[in-house]
N, C-alpha and C positions, 0 to 999 in steps of 0.2 A: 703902451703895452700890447703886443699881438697877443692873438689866440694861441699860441705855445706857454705863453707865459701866465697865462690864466690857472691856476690850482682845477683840476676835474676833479670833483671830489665826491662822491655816490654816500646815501645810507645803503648801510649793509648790514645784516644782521648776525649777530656774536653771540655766541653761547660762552657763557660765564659762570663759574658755581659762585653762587651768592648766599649769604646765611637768608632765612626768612625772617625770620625774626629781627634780623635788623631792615628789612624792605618793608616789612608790617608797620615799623614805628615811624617812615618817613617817605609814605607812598602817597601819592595825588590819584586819584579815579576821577578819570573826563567818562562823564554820559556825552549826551547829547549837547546841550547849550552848557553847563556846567560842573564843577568838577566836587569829589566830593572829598576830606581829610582821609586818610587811610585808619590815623588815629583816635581821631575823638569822636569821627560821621560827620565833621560841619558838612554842611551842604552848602552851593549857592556860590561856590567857589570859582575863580577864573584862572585856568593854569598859566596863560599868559601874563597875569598879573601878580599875581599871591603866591610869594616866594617861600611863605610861613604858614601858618596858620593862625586867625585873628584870635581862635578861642585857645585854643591847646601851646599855639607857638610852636605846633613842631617843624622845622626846617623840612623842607618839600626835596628830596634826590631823585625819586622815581616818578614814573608817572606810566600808570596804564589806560586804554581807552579800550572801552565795549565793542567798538568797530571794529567789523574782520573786516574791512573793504579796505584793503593793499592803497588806494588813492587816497584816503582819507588820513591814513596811517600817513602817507606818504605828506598829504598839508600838513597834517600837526608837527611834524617834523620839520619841513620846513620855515615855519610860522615859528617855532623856537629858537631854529639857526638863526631866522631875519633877526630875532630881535633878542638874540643873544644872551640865551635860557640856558640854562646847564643843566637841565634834567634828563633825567639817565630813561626812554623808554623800553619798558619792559614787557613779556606779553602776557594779558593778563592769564589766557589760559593755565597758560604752563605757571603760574605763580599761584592761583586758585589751589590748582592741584597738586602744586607743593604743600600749601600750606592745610587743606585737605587732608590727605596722606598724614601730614604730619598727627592731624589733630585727631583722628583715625588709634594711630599709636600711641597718642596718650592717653587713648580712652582704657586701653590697658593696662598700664602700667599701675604696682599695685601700691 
């Protein structure tokens, strides 16, 4: 196979409208060494590995990381192509403050 034949293929980032409500019930949060339920809080989670959740069971789609550092972003992404993760990374900001705003508004409602 030459280098023509090689797929170049880049992450790139896509803006998507997404409900939150349904990213709240099946989102992963990576800190630092581990990650944590979006659902239930487990802690102590590894997004590499735990495709579910061991207490809740919820099926893992999303996954956000606390890191702004663009390299870092850029390993965890990698590190899931290598080993063949289908989680959808989202950013956590802009999903905080979706879900904020949200909660904002129903503080209203009467």
């Amino acid at each position: 196979m030459s280098q023509d034949d090689i797929p170049k293929t880049k992450f790139i980032r896509v803006w998507k409208q997404l409900k939150v409500d349904d990213i709240k019930k099946n989102i992963l949060y990576v800190d630092d060494l581990y990650a944590t339920c979006g659902n239930c809080k487990r802690l102590g989670l590894n997004y590499l590995k735990d495709k579910s959740c061991p207490d809740c069971k919820t099926e893992f789609i999303y996954l956000a990381s606390n890191s702004k550092n663009p390299s870092e972003i850029g390993k965890m992404l990698s590190r899931l192509d290598k080993e063949g993760i289908d989680l959808i990374m989202i950013d956590r900001e802009d999903f905080e403050r979706s879900s904020a705003s949200d909660a904002a508004r129903n503080l209203f409602k009467n």
